[in-house]
C-alpha positions in Angstrom: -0.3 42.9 -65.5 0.0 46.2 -66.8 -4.3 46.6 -67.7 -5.1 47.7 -64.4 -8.7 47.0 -62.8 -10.0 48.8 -59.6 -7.5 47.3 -57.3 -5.1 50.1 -58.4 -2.7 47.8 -60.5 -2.8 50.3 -63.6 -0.4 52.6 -61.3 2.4 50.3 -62.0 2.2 51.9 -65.4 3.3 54.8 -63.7 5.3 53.8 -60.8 9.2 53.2 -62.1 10.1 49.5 -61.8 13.1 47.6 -61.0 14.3 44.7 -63.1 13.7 41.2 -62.1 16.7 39.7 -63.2 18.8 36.1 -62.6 27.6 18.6 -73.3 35.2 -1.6 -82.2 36.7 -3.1 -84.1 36.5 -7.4 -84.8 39.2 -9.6 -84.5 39.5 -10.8 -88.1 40.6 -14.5 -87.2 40.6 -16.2 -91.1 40.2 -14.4 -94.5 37.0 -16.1 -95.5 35.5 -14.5 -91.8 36.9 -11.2 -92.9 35.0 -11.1 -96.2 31.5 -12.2 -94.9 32.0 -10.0 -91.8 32.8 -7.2 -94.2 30.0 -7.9 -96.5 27.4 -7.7 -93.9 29.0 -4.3 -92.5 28.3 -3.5 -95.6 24.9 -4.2 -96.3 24.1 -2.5 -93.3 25.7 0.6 -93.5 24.2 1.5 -96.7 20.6 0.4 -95.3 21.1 3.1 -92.6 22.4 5.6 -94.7 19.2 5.1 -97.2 17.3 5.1 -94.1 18.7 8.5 -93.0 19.2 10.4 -96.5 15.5 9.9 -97.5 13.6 12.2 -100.3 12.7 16.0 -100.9 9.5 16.1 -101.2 7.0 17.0 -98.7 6.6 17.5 -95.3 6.8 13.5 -94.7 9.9 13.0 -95.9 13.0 13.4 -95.3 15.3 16.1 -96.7 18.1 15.5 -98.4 20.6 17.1 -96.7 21.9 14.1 -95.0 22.6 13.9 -90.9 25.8 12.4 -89.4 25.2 8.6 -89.2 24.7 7.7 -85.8 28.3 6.7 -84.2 27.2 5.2 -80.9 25.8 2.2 -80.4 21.8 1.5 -79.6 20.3 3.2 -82.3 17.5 0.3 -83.1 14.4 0.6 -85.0 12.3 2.7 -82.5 15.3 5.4 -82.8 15.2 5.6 -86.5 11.0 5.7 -86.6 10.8 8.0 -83.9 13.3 10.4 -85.9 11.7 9.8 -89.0 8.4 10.8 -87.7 9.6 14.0 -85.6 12.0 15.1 -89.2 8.2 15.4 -90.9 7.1 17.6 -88.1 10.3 19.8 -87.4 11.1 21.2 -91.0 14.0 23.5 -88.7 15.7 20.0 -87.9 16.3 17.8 -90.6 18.2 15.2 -88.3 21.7 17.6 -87.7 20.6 18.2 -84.0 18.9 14.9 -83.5 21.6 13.4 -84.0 24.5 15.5 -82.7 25.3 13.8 -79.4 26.3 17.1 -77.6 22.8 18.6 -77.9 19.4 18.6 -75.5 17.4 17.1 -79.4 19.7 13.9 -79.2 19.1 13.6 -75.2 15.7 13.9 -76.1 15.1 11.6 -79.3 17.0 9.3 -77.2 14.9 9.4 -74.7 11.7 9.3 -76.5 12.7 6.1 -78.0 13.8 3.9 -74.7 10.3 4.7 -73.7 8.3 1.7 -72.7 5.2 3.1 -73.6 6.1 4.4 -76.8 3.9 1.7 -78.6 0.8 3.4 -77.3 1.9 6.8 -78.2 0.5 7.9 -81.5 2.7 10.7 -83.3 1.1 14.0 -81.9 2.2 12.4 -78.5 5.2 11.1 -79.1 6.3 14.8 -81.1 4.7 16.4 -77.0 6.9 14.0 -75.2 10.0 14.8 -77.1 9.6 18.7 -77.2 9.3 18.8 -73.9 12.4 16.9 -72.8 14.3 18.9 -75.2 13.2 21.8 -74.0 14.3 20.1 -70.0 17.5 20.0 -71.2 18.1 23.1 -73.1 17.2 24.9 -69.7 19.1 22.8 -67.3 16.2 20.9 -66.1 18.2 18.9 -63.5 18.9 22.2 -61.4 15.2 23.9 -61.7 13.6 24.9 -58.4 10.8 24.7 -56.5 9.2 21.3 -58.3 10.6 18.5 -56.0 8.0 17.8 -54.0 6.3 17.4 -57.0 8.6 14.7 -58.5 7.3 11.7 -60.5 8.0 8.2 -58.3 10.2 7.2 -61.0 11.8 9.6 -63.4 14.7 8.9 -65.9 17.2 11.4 -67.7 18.9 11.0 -70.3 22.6 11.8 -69.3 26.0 12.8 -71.4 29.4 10.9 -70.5 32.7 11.1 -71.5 35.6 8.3 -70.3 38.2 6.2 -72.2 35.8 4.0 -73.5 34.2 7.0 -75.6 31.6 9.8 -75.2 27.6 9.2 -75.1 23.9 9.5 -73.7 22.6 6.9 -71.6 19.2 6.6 -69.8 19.5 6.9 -66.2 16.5 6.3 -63.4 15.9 8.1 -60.7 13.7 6.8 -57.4 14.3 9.6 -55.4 12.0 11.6 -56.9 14.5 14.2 -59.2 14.5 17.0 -61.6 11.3 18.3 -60.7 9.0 15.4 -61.7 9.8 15.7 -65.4 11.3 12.7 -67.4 9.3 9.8 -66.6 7.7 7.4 -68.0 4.3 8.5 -66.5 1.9 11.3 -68.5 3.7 14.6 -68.8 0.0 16.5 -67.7 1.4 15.6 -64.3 4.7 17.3 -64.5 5.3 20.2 -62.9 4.1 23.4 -64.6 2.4 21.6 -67.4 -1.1 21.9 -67.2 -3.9 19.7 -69.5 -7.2 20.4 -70.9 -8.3 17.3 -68.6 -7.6 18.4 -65.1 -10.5 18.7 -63.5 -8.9 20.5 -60.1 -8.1 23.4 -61.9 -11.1 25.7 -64.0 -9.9 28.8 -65.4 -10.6 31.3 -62.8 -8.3 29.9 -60.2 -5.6 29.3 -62.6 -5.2 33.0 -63.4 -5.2 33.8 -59.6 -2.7 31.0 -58.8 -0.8 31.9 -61.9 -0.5 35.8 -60.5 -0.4 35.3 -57.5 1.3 32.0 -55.6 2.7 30.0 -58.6 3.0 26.9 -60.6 -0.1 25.5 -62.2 0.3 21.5 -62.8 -1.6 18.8 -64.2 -3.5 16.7 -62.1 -4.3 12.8 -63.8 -5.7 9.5 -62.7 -3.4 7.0 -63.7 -5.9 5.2 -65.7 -5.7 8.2 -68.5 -2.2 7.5 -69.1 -2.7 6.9 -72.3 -4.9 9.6 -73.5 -4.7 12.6 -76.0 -5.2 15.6 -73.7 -4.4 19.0 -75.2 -1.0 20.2 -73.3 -2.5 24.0 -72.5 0.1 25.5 -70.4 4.2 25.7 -69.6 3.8 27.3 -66.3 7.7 27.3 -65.2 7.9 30.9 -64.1 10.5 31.5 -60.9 12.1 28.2 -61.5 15.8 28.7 -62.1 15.9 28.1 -65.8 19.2 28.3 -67.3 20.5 28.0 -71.3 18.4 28.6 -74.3 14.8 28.0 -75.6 14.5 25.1 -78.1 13.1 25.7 -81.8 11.2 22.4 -80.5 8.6 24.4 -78.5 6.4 24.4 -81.8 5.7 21.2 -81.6 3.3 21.8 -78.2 0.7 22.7 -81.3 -1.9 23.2 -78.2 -0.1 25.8 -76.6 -2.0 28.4 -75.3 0.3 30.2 -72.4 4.0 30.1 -72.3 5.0 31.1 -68.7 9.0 31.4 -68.3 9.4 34.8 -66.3 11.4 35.9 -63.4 14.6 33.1 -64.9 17.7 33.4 -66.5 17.6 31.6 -69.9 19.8 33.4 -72.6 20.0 33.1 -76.2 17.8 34.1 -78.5 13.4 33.9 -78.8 12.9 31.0 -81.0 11.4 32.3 -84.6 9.6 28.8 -84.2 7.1 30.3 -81.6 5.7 32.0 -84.6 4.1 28.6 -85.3 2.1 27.9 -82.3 -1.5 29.0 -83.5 -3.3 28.9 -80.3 -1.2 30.9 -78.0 -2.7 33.6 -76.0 -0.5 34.3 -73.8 3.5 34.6 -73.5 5.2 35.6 -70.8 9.1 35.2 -71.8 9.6 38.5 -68.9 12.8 38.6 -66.5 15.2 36.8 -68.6 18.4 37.6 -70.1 17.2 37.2 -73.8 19.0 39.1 -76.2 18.8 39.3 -80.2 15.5 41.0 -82.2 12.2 40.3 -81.4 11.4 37.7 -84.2 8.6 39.0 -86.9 6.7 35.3 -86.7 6.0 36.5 -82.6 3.4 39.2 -84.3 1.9 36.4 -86.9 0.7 34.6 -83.7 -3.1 34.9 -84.5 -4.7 34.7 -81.1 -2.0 36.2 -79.0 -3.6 38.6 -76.3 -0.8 39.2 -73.9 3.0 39.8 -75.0 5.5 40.4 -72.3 9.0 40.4 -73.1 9.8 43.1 -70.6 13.3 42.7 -69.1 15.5 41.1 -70.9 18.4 42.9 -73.3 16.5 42.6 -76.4 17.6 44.9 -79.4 17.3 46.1 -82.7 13.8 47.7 -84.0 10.4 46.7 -83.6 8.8 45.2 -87.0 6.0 46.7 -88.5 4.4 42.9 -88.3 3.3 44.0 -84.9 0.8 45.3 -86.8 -0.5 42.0 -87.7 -1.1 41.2 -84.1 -4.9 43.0 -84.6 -7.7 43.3 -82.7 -6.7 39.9 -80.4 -4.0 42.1 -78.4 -4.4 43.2 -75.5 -1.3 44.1 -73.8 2.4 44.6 -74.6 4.9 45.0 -72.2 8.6 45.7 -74.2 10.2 48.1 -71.5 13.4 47.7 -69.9 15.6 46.3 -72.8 17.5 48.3 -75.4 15.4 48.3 -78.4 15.9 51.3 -80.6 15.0 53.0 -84.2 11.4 54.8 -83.9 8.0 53.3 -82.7 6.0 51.6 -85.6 2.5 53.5 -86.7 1.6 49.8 -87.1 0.6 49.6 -83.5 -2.3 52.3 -84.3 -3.9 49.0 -86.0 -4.2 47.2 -82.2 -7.6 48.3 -81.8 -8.5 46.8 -78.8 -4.9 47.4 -76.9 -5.3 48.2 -73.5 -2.2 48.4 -71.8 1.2 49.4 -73.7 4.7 49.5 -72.5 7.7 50.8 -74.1 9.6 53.0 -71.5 13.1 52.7 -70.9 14.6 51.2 -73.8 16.6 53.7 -76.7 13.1 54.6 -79.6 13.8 57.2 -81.5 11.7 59.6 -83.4 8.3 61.1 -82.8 5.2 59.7 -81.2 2.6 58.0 -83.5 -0.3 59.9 -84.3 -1.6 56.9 -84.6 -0.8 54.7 -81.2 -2.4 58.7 -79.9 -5.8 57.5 -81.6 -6.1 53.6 -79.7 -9.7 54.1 -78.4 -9.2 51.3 -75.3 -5.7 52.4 -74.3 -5.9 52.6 -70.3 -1.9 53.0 -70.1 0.9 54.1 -71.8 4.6 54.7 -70.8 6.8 55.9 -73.3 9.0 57.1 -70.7 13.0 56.8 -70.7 13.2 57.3 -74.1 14.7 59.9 -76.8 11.7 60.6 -78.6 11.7 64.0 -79.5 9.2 66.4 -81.3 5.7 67.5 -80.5 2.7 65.9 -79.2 -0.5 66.1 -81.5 -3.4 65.1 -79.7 -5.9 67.3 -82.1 -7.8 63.9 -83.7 -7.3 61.9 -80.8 -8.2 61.9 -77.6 -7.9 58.2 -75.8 -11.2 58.5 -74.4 -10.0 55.3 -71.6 -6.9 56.2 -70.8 -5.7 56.1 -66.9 -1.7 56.4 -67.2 0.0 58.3 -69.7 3.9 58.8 -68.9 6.1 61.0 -71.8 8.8 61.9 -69.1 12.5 61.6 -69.4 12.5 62.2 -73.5 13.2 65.4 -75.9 9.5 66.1 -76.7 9.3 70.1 -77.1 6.3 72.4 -78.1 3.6 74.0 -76.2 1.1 71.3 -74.3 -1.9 71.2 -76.1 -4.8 72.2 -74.3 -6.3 68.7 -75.9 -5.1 67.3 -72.8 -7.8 68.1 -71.1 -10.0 66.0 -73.0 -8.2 62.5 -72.1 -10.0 60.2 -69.8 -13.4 61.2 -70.3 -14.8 57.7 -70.2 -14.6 55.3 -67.3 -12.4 55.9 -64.3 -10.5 59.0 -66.1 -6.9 60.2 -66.2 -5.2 59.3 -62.9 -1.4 60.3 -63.6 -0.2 62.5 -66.4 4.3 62.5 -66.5 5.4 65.4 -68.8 8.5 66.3 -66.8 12.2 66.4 -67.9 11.0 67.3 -71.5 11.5 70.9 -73.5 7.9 71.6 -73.4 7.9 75.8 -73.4 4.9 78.2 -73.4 2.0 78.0 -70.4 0.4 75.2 -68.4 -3.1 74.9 -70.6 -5.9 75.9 -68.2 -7.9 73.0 -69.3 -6.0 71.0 -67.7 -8.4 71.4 -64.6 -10.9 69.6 -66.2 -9.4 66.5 -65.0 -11.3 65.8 -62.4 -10.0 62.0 -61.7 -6.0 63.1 -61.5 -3.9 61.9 -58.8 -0.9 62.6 -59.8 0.8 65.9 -62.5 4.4 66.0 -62.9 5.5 68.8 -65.6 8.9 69.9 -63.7 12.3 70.2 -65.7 10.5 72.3 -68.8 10.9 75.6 -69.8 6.9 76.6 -69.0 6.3 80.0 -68.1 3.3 82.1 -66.7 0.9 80.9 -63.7 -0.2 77.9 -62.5 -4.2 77.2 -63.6 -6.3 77.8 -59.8 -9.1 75.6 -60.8 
């Protein structure tokens, strides 16, 4: 949390952090066999491929771009409804993925449609269930951490082989309590790290202070609810020895509303998919080993307070979508990766930012007039950079702010004496980095009008003259 209240956790803004890194043939006996046999196959076949080819059209249908018929055996009518149904929801899969046997969306249609429950399930449910065991085996589910004790009495995974007789997933079950209580046939609010809008044990207070503090939130259900519709909330799996790659699949948890992944190693790329999840407020993807852009369709998230993607080896620019994020951010935490190119004047829309990181990565460029102007900006480290030129703080004076850090960049000029104006509501300017710049000329004297400053670093300039004695 880089916001900072009074228990002095706004001087990690300032303080320099460490990372917090980690896949038959039939005996034709008589010609007048051969040719009914052969009929039949026949007829068959082509009902499966109709089945699978489908329409263009909308949404419900199925594209046109055909899958790969199924080559193993065991694909029966719950298979093909169950992949009809998710085709209409995922308009990134159009049945390639489902249905390539190597993947985590095969393990998991498969899975989805051995279920004995599944006739209960309505199609929001059944769309949950199968998101989340793709996502369990995109991450290596079977070698998290931390959730055994947790484990569901009876959980079942689906499982790739390969001997002589072929290659295919089968449906294993597990009584020892495995892979970290996921993959059972029991309601997935009671897996570990997913919490529901129906668990009474846990209100909202003490999930953000077992969240920050101790760890995994999980759902808590009476076995009679099985059956019900609760909203899946939150994806608590922070700490937990996730491996691989983050599934497009994650949109379909529609009720989303924190993603928490930190402190693992999943590589790959963020899914543009996450764009789609409406009622996300928080995500916390921090810690990783994610590399590529930072997808546009993460700043089209309409309710998205906290973004935290600090850590990883993220590159390329920032969009000017950020912009879009508006007045429901609060904090952005983007430091320690290697973005580059120059900071967007978008972020001058966040109005109600708070708390903005950005240091050590490769930005380019000036500093934003605008991002100078955020009226609720507590803290802001733009430190480690190469931003070069000078710092106009004439129109703006971030009445709130706490931390600001410009060290370690090119930034050159005199210091305004504007500086002495920053922090003049609430708890005031605490720590003020300038040093290892090209700032010349003489320390402004106003500068002693910061009453509430702890710490002043403006070594490794080229200032002259005297220190200011008051």
């Amino acid at each position: 949390n880089c916001l900072g209240e009074t228990d002095g956790t706004i001087d990690k803004l300032f303080r320099s952090e460490g990372p917090r890194h980690r896949k038959r043939a039939c005996l034709i006996v008589v010609a007048v066999a051969a040719v009914v046999l052969i009929s039949v196959s026949l007829g068959v076949a082509l009902g499966r491929n109709s089945v699978l080819t489908g329409s263009l059209g909308d949404s419900s249908t199925l594209s046109t771009t055909t899958a790969p018929t199924p080559a193993l055996p065991g694909y029966g009518e719950d298979y093909l409804r169950v992949r009809s149904q998710l085709i209409s929801l995922s308009p990134w899969d159009e049945g390639a993925a489902m249905d390539d046997e190597r993947t985590p969306q095969h393990a998991a249609l498969l899975w989805v449609s051995q279920d004995p429950n599944l006739a209960k399930y309505d199609e929001h449910r059944v769309a949950r269930r199968y998101a989340l065991a793709a996502f369990f085996h995109a991450t290596g589910g079977s070698s998290w951490d931390g959730g055994n004790s947790l484990s569901s009495p009876e959980s079942s995974i689906a499982t790739y082989t390969e001997d002589k007789e072929g290659a295919g997933w089968t449906v294993s079950m597990g009584k020892e309590g495995g892979w970290t209580g996921w993959m059972g046939w029991d309601n997935e609010c009671g897996w570990y790290g997913v919490v529901c809008t129906s668990n009474s044990n846990r209100d909202s207070a003490s999930n953000e202070i077992e969240d920050e503090l101790n760890g995994i939130g999980f759902g808590v259900i009476e076995e009679e609810m099985a059956e019900s519709s609760e909203a899946l909330e939150e994806l608590n799996l922070f700490s937990s020895n996730l491996t691989g790659t983050l599934p497009l699949e994650l949109a379909l948890l529609t009720d989303l509303s924190k993603l928490a992944l930190y402190d693992n190693d999943i590589q790959g790329e963020i899914p543009t998919t996450l764009g789609l999840l409406t009622k996300l407020t928080k995500l916390h993807l921090d810690g990783n080993m994610l590399h590529g852009s930072i997808p546009s369709e993460v700043f089209s998230i309409p309710l998205l307070k906290e973004l935290r993607l600090e850590d990883n080896e993220l590159k390329g620019s920032i969009s000017t979508a950020i912009g879009n994020l508006g007045e429901s951010i609060i904090e952005i935490r983007l430091e320690e990766n290697l973005l580059t190119s120059t900071i967007p004047t978008e972020i001058g829309h966040l109005k109600n930012l708070v708390g903005l990181r950005l240091d050590a990565n490769e930005f380019t460029g000036s500093l934003p007039d605008e991002m100078l102007s955020l009226p609720d900006l507590r803290g802001l480290r733009v430190d480690d950079n190469y931003l070069s030129g000078v710092i106009n703080l004439r129109s703006a004076r971030m009445p709130r702010i706490e931390v600001l850090r410009l060290d370690y960049n090119d930034f050159e000029g005199t210091l305004p004496s504007e500086l002495g104006l920053l922090g003049g509501i609430g708890t005031g300017l605490r720590h003020l980095g300038l040093n290892t710049n090209r700032f010349s000329g003489t320390i402004p004297s106003e500068l002693a009008n910061l009453g509430s400053l702890e710490q002043l670093r403006l070594d490794r300039n080229q200032l002259v003259g005297s220190i200011p004695r008051q």
